[in-house]
MMTF fields as JSON, N, C-alpha, C and O atoms, coordinates in Angstrom:
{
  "mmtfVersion": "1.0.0",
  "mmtfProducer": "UNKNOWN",
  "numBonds": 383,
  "numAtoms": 384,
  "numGroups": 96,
  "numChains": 1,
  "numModels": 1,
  "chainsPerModel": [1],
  "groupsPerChain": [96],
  "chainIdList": ["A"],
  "bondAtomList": [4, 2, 8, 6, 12, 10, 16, 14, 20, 18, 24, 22, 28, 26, 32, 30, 36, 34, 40, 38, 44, 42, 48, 46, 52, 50, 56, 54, 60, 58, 64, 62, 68, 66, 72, 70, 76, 74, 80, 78, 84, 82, 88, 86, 92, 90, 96, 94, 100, 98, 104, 102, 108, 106, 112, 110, 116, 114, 120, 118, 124, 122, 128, 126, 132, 130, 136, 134, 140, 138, 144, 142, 148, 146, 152, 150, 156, 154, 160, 158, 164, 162, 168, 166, 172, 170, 176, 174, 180, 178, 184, 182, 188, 186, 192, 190, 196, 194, 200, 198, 204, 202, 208, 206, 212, 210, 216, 214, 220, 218, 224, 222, 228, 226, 232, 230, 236, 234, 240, 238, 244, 242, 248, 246, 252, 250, 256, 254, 260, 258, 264, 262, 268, 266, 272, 270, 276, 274, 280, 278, 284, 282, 288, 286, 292, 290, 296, 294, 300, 298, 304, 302, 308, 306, 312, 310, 316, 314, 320, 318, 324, 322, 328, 326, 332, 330, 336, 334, 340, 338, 344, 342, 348, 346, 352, 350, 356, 354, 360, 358, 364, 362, 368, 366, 372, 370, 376, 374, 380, 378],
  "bondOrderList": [1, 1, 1, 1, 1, 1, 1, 1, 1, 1, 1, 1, 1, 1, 1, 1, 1, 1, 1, 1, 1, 1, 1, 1, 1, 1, 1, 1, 1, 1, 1, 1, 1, 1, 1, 1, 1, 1, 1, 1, 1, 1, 1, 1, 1, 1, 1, 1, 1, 1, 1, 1, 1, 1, 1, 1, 1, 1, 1, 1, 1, 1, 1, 1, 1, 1, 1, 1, 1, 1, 1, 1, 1, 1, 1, 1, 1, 1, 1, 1, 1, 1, 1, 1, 1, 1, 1, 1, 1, 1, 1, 1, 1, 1, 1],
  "groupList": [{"groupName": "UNK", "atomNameList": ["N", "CA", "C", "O"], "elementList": ["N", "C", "C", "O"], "formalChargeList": [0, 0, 0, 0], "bondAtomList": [1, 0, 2, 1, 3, 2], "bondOrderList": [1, 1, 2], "singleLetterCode": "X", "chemCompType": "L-PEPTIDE LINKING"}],
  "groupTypeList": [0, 0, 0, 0, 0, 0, 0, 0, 0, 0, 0, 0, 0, 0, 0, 0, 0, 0, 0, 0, 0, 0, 0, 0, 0, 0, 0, 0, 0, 0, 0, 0, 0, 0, 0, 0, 0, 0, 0, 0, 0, 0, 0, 0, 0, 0, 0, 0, 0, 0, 0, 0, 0, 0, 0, 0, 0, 0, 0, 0, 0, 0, 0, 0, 0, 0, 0, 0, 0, 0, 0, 0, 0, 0, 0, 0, 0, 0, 0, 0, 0, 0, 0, 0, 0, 0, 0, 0, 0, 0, 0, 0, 0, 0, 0, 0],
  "groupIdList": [1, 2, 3, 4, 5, 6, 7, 8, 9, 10, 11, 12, 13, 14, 15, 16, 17, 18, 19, 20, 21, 22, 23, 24, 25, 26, 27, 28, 29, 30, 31, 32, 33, 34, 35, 36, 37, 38, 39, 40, 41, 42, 43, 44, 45, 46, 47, 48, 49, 50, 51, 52, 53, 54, 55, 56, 57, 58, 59, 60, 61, 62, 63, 64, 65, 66, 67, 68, 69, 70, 71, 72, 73, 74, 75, 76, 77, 78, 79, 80, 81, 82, 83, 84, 85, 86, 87, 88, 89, 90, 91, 92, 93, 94, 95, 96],
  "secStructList": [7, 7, 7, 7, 7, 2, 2, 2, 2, 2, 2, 6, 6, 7, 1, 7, 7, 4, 4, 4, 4, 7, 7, 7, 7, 1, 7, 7, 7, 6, 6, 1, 1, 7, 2, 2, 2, 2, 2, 2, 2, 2, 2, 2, 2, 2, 2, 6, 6, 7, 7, 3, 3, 3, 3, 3, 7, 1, 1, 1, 1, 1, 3, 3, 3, 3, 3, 7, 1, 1, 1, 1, 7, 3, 3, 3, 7, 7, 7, 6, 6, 1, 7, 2, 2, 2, 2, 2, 2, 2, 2, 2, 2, 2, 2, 7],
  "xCoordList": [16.606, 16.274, 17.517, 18.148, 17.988, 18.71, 19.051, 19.822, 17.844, 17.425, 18.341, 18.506, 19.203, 19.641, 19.136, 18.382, 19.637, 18.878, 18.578, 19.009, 18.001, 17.467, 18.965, 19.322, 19.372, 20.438, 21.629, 22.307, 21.95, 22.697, 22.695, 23.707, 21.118, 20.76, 20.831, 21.085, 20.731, 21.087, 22.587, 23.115, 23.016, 24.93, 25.14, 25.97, 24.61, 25.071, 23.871, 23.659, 23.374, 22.62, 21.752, 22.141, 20.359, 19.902, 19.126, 18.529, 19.355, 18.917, 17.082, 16.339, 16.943, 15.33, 15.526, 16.253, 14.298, 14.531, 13.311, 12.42, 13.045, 11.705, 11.039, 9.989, 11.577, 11.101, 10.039, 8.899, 10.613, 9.396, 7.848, 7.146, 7.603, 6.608, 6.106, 5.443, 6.273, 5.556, 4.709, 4.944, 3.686, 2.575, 1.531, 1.156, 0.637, -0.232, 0.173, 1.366, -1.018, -1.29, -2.579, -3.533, -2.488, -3.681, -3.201, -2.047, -4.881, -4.454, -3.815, -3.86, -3.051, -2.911, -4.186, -4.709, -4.599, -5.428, -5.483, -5.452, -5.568, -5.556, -6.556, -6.649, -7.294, -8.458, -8.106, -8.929, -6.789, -6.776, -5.46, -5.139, -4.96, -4.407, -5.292, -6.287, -4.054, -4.789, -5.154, -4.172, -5.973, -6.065, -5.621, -5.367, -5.41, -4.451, -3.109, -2.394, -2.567, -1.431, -1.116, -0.2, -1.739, -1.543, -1.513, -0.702, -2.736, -2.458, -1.577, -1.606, -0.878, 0.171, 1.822, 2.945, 1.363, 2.787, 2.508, 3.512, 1.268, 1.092, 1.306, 2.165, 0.43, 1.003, 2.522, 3.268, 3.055, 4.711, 5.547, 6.242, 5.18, 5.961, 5.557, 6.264, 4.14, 4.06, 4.399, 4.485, 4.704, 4.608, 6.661, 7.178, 7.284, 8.827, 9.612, 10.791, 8.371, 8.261, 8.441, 8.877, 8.082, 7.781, 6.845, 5.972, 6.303, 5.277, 5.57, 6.649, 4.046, 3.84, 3.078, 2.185, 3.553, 2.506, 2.189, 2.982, 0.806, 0.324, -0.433, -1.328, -0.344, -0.501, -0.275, -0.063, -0.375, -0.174, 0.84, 0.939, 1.604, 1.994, 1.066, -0.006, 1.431, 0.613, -0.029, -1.187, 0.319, -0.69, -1.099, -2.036, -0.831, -1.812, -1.775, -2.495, -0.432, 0.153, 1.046, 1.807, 1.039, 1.921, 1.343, 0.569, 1.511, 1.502, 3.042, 3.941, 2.728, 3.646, 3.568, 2.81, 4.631, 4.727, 5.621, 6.69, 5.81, 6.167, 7.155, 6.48, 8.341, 8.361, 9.523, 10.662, 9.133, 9.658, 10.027, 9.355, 11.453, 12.0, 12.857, 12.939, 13.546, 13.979, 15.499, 15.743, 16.141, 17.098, 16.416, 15.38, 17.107, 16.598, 14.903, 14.7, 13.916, 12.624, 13.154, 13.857, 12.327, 12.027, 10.632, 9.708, 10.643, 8.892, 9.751, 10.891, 8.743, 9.456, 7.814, 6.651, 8.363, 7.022, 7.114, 8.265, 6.026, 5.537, 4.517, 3.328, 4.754, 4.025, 2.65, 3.226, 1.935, 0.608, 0.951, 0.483, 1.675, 1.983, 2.516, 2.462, 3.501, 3.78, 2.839, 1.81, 3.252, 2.043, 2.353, 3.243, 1.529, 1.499, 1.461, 1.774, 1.098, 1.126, 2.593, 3.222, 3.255, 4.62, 5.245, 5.622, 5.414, 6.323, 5.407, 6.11, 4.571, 3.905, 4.653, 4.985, 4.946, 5.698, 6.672, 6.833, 8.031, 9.339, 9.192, 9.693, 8.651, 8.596, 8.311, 8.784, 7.589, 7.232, 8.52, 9.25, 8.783, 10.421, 10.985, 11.167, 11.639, 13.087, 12.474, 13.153, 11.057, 11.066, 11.191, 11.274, 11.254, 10.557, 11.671, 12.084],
  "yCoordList": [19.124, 18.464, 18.461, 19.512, 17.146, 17.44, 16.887, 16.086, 17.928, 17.909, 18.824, 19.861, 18.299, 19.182, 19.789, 19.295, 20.926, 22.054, 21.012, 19.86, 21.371, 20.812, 19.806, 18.661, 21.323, 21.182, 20.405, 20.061, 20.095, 19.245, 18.183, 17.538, 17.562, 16.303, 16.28, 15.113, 17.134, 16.6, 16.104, 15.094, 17.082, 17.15, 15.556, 14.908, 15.104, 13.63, 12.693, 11.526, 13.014, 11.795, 10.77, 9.642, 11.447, 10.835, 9.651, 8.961, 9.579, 8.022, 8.281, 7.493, 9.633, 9.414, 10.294, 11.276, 9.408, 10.021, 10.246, 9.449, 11.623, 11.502, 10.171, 9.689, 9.849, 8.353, 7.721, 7.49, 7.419, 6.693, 7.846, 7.551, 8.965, 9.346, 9.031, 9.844, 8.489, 8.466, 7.283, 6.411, 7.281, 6.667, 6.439, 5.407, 7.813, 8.457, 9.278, 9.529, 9.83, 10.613, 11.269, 10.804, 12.622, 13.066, 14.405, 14.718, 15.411, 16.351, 16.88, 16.019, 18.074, 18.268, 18.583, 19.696, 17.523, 17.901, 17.58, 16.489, 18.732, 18.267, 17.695, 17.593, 17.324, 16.487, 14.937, 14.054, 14.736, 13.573, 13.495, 12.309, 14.027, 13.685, 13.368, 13.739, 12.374, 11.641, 12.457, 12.52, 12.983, 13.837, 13.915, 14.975, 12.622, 12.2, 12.612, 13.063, 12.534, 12.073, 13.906, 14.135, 14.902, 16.325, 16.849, 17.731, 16.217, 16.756, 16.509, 17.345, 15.471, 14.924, 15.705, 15.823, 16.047, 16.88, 18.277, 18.839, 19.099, 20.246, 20.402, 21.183, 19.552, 19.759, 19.533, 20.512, 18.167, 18.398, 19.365, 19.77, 19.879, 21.164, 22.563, 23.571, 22.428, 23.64, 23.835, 24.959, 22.477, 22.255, 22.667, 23.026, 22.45, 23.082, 24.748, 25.088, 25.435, 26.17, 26.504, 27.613, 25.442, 25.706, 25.801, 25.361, 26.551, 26.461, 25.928, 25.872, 25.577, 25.07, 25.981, 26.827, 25.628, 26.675, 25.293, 24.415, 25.4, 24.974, 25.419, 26.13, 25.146, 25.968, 24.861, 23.652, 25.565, 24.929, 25.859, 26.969, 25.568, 26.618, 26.995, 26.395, 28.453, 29.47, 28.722, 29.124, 27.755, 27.335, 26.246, 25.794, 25.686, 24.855, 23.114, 22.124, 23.486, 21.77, 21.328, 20.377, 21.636, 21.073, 21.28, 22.236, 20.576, 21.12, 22.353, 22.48, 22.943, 23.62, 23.968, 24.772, 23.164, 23.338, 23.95, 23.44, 24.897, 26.038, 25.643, 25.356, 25.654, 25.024, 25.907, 26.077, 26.317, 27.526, 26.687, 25.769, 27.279, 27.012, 25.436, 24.858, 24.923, 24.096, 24.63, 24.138, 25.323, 26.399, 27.215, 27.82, 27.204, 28.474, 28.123, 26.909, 28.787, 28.54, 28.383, 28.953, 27.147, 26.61, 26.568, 26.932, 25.933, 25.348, 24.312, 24.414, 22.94, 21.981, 21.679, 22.042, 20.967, 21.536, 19.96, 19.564, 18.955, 18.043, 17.586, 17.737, 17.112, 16.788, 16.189, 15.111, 15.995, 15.401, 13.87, 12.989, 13.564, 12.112, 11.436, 10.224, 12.279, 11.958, 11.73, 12.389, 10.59, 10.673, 11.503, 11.189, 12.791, 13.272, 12.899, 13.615, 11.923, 11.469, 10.816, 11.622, 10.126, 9.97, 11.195, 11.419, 12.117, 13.469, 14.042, 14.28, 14.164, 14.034, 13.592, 14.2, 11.413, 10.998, 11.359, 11.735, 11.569, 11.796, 13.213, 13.165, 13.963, 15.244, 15.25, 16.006, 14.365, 14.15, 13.242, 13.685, 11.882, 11.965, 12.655, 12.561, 13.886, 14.804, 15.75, 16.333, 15.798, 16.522, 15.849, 16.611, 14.703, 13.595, 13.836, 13.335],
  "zCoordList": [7.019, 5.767, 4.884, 4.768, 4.132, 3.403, 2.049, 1.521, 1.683, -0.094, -0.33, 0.314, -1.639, -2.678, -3.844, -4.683, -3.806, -4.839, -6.271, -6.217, -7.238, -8.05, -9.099, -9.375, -9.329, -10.239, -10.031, -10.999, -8.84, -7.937, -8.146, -8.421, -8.04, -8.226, -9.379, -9.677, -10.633, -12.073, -12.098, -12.564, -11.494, -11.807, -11.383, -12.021, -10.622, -9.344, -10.646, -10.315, -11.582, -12.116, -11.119, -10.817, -10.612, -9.681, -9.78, -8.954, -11.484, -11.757, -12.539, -13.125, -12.197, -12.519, -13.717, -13.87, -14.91, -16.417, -16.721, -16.424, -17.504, -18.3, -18.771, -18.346, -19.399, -20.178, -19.418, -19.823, -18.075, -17.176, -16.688, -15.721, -17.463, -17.247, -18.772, -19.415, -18.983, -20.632, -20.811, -21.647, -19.975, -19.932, -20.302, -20.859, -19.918, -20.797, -22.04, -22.211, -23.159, -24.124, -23.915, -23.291, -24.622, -25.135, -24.404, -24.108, -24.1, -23.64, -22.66, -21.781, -22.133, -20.432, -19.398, -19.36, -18.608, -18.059, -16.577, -16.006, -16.136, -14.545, -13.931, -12.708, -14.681, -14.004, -14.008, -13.768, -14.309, -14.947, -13.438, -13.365, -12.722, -11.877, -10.24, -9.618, -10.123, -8.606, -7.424, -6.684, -7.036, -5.624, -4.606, -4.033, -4.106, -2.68, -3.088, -2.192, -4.433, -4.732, -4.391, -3.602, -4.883, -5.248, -4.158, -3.875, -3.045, -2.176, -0.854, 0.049, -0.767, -0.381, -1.197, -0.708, -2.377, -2.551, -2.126, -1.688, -2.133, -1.647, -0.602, -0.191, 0.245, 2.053, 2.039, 2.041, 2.024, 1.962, 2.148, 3.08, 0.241, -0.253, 0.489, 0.474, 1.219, 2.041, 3.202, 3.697, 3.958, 5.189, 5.493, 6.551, 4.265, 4.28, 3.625, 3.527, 3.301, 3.045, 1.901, 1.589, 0.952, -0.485, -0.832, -0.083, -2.44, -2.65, -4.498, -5.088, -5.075, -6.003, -7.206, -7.156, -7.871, -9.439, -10.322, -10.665, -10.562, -11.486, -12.209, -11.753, -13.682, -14.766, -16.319, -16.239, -17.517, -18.637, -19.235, -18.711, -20.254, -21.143, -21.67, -21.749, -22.283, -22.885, -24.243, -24.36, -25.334, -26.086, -25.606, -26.264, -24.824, -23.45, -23.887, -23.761, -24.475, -25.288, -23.843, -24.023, -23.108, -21.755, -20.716, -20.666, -19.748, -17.466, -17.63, -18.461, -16.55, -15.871, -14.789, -14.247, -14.304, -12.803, -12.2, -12.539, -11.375, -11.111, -9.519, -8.53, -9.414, -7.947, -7.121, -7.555, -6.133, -5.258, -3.951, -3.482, -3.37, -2.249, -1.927, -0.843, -3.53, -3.435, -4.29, -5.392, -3.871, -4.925, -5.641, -5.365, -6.673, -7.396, -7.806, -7.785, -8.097, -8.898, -10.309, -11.144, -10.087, -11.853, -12.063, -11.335, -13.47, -14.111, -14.648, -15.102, -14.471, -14.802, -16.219, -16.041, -17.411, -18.229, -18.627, -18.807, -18.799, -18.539, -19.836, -19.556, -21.057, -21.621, -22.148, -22.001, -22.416, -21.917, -22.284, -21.561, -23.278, -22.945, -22.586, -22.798, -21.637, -19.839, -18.944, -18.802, -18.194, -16.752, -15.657, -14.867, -15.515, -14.903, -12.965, -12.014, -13.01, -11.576, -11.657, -10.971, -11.955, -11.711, -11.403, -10.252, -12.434, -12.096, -10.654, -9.672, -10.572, -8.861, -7.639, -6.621, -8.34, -7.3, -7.203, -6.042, -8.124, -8.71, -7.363, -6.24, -7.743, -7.017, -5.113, -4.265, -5.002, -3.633, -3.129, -2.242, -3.765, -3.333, -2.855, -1.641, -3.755, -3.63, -2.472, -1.627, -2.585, -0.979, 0.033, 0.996, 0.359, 1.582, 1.968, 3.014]
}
């Protein structure tokens, strides 16, 4: 496989910007993401030996997603009036 660590792909400007998740508004809610879509990045990300955290921040105004075995672990934190299913796709990309 040859994905580069996260930070890599910032340094190289990989072309993909917050901006284009800014779709939706309102609260963070994971009910509001696509199922196929989640579970198509879970298998992926598990099937290379990463794994995933999902979660909110602690006053529960954001997603947080937690992502292991792609360089170092991050939380990448996701606004609610971001679309959460883009940063989904964005993410299933850089693993593919």
């Amino acid at each position: 496989m040859n994905r580069k660590p996260r930070n890599e792909q910032e340094r190289e400007g990989d072309g993909r910007s917050r901006r284009r998740r800014r779709a939706s508004s309102g609260v963070a809610d994971y009910t509001s993401v696509d199922p196929s879509l989640l579970l198509r990045v879970v298998t992926l990300v598990a099937s290379t030996g990463g794994a995933l955290r999902f979660g909110y921040t602690s006053d529960g105004g954001a997603y947080a997603v937690g992502v292991y075995g792609d360089g170092d672990p991050y939380t990448d934190y996701i606004k609610p009036s971001e679309d959460i299913n883009v940063y989904l796709k964005d993410l299933l990309d850089a693993w593919e």
